[in-house]
BALOBA-1460 file (C-alpha; in Angstrom, 3 decimals):
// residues 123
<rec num="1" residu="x" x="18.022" y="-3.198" z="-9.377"/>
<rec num="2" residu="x" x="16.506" y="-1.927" z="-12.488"/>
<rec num="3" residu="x" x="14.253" y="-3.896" z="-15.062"/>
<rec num="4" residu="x" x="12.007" y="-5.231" z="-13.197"/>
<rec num="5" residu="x" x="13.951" y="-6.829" z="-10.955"/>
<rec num="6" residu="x" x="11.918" y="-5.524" z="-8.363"/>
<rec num="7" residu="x" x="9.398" y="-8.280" z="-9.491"/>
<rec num="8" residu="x" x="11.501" y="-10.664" z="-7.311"/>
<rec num="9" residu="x" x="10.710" y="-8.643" z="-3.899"/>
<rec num="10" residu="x" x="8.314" y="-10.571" z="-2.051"/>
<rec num="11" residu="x" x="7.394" y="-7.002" z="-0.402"/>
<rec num="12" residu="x" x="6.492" y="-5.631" z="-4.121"/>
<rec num="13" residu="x" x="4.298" y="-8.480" z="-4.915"/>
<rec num="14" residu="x" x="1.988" y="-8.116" z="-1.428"/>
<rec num="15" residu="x" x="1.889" y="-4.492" z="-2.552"/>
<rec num="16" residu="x" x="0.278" y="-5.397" z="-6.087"/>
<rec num="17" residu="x" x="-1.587" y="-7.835" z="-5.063"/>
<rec num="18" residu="x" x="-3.225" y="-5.578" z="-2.275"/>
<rec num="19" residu="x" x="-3.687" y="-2.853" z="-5.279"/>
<rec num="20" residu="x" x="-5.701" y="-5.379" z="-7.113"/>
<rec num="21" residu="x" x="-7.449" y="-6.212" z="-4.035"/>
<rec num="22" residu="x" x="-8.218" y="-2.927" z="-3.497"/>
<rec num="23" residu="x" x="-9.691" y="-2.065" z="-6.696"/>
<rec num="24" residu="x" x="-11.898" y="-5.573" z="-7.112"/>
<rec num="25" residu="x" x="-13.292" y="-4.145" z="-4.017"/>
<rec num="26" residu="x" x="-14.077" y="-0.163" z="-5.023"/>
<rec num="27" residu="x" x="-15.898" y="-1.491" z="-7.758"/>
<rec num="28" residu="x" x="-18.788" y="-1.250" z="-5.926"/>
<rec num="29" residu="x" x="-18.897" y="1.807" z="-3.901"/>
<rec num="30" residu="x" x="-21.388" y="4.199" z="-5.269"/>
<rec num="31" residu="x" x="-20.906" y="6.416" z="-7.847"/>
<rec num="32" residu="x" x="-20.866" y="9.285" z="-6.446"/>
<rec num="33" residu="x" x="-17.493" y="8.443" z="-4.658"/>
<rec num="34" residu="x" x="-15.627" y="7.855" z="-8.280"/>
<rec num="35" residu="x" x="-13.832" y="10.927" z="-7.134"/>
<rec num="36" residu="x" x="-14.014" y="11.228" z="-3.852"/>
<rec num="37" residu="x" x="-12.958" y="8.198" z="-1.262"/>
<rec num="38" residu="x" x="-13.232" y="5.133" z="-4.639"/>
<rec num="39" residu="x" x="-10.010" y="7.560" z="-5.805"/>
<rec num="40" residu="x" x="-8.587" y="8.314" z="-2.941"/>
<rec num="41" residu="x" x="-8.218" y="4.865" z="-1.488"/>
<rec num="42" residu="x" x="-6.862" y="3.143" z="-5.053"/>
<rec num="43" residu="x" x="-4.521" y="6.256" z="-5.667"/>
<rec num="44" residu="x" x="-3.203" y="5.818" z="-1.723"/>
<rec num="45" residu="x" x="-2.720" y="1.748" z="-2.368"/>
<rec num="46" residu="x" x="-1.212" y="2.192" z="-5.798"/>
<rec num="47" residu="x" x="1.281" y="4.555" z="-4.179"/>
<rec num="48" residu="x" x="2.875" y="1.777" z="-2.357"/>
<rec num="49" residu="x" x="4.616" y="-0.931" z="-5.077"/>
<rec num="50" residu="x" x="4.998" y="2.561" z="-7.120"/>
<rec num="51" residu="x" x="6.954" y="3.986" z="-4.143"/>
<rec num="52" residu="x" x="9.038" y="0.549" z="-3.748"/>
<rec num="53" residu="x" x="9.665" y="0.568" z="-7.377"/>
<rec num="54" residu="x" x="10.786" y="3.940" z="-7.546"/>
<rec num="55" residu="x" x="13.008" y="3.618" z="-4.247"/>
<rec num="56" residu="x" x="14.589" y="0.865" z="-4.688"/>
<rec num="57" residu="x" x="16.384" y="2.083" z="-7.974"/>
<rec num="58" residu="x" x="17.903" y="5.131" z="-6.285"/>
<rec num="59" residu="x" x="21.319" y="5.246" z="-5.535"/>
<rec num="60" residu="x" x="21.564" y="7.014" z="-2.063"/>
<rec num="61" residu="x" x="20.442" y="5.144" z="1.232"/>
<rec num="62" residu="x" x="18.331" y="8.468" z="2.171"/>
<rec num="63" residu="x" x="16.435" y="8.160" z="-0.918"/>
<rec num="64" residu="x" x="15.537" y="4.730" z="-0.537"/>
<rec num="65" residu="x" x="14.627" y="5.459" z="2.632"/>
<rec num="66" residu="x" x="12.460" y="8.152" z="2.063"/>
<rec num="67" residu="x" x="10.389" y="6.465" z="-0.553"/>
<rec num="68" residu="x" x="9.719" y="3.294" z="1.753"/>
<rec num="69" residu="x" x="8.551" y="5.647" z="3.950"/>
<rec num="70" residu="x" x="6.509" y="7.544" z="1.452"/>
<rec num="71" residu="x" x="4.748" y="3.653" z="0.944"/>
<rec num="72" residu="x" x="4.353" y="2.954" z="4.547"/>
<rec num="73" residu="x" x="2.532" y="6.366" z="5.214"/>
<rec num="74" residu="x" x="0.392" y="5.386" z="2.418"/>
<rec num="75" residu="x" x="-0.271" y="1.519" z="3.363"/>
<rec num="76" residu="x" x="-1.471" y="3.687" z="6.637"/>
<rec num="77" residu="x" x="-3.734" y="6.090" z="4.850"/>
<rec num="78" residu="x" x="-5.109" y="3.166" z="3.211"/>
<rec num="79" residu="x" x="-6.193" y="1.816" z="6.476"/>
<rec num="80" residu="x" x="-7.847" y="4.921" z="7.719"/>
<rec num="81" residu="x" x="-9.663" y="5.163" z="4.272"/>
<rec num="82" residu="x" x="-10.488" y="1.657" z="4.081"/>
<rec num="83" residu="x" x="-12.265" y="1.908" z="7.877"/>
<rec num="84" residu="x" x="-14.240" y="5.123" z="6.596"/>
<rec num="85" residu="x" x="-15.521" y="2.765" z="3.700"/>
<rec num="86" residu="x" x="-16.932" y="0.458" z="6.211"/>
<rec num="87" residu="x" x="-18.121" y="2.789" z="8.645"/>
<rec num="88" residu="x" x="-20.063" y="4.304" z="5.749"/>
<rec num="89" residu="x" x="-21.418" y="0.653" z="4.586"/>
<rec num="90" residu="x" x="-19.446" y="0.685" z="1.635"/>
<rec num="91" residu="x" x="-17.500" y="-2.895" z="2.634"/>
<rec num="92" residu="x" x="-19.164" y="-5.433" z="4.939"/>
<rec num="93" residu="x" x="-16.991" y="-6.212" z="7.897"/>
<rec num="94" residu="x" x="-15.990" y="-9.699" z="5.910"/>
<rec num="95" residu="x" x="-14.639" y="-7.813" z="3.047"/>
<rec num="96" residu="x" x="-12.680" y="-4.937" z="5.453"/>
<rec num="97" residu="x" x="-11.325" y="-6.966" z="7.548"/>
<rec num="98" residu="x" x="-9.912" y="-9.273" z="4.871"/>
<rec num="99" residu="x" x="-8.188" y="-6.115" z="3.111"/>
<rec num="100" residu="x" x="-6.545" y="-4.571" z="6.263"/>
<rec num="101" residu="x" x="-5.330" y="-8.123" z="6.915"/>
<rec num="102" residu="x" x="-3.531" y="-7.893" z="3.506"/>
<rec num="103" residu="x" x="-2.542" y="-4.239" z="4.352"/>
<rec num="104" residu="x" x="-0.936" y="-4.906" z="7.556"/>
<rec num="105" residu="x" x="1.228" y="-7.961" z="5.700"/>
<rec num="106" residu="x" x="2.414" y="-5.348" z="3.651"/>
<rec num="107" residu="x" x="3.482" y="-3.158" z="5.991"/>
<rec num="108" residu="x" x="4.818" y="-6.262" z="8.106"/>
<rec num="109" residu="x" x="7.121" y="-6.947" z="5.235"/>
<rec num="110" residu="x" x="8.067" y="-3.942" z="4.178"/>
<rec num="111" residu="x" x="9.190" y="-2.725" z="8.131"/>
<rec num="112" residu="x" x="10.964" y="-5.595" z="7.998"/>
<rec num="113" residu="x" x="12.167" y="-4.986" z="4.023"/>
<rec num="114" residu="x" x="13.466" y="-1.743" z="5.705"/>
<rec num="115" residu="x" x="15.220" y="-3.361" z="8.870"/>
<rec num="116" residu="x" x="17.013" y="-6.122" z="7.154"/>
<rec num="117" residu="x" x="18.307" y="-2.925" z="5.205"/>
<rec num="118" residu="x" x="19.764" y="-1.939" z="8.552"/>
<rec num="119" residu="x" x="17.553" y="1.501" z="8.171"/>
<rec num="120" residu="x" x="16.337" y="3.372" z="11.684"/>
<rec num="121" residu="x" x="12.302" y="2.729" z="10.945"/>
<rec num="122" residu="x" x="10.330" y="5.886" z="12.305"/>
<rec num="123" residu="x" x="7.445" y="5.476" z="14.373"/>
């Protein structure tokens, strides 16, 4: 499944468009977190279409596995990151809410990416 064809998975395209979600958002957390949680949360959400891409061209079913996995612990750190932001007043409960909605699609279609894959989801 190599050039690009991963641009056809309907999983890979909720994952980008929740990156670019999450960075219109971080744009306007203080600057003081531009290394700290603004990093942390678009490095965690960027992990996840880079961890599709990357599985999905592998040739053993382990190492697919293990790199869908790799995204859905990071679709999960995103959430925990992304509730610190509003607990801290960083996003209003509008804007939160609206990008944990998008995470959990994600992570809806990528368990279920996973299972239609016939792989044993951990959880």
């Amino acid at each position: 499944m190599g050039n690009k064809r991963y641009h056809e998975l309907v999983v890979w395209k909720e994952a980008h468009t929740f990156v670019l979600e999450v960075y219109a958002r971080t744009t306007s957390f203080p600057p003081e977190e531009r290394y700290g949680l603004t990093s942390q949360v678009r490095r965690a959400s960027v992990s996840v279409p880079a961890n599709i891409v990357e599985g999905i061209v592998k040739s053993s079913i382990k190492d697919q596995l293990r790199f869908c996995e790799i995204a859905l612990g990071s679709l999960n750190e995103c959430g925990y990151l992304l509730e610190l932001a509003r607990d801290l007043g960083y996003l209003t409960k509008e804007r939160y809410e609206r990008l944990d909605d998008h995470r959990t699609r994600t992570e809806y279609l990528l368990t279920r990416f996973m299972t239609a894959k016939g792989w044993r989801i951990h959880s």
